[in-house]
C-alpha positions in Angstrom: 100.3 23.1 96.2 104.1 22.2 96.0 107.2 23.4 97.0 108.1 24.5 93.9 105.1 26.3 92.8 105.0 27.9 96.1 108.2 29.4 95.7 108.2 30.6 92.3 104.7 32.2 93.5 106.6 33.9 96.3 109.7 34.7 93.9 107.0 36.5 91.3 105.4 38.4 94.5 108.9 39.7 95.3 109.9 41.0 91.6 106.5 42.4 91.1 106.5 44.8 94.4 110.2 45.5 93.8 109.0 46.8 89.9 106.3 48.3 91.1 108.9 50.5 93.2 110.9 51.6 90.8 113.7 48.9 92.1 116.6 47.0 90.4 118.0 43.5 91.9 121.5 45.7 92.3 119.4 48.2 94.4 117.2 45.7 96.6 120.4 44.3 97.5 121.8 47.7 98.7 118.9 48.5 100.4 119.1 44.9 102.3 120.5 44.7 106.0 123.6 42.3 106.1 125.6 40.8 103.0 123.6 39.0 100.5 124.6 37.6 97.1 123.2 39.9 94.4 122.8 36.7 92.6 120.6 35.2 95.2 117.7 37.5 94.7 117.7 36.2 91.1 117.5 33.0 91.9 114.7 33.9 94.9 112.6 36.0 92.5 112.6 32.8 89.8 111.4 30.4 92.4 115.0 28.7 92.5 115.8 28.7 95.8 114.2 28.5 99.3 114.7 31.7 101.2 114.6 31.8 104.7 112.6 33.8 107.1 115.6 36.1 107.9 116.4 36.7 104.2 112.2 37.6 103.2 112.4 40.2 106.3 115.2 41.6 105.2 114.0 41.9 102.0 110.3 42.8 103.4 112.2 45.8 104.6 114.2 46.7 102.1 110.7 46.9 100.0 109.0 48.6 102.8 106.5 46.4 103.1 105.1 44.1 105.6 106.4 40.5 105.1 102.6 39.2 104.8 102.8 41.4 101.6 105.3 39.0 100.3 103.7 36.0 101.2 100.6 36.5 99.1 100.5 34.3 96.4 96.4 33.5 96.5 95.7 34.4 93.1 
């Protein structure tokens, strides 16, 4: 698998648990520890950037789930 697809697969994992709960982009990023760029979690949940392991634990936590949850991509 490549880079690429692997992050868009990790980017769709992301928007699809933060639907699920009810969550906008504006509200994930309140939720979030620290300062993020509201614009960054776009860009994470379309696969157009690489997060780091910092920023999916953050946002792990902000979903209140476990950060395996957000590495799931096996289809």
């Amino acid at each position: 698998m490549e880079k690429s697809e692997i992050l868009k697969l990790i980017g769709k994992r992301i928007k699809e648990l933060r639907i699920q709960k009810g969550i906008s982009q504006a509200d994930l990023v309140g939720r979030m520890e620290g300062n993020i760029d509201p614009t960054n979690i776009s860009r994470i949940e379309a696969g157009r950037t690489n997060p780091t392991v910092i920023t999916l634990y953050r946002i792990a936590e902000a979903l209140e789930v476990d950060i395996k949850a957000l590495l799931d991509v096996q289809d």
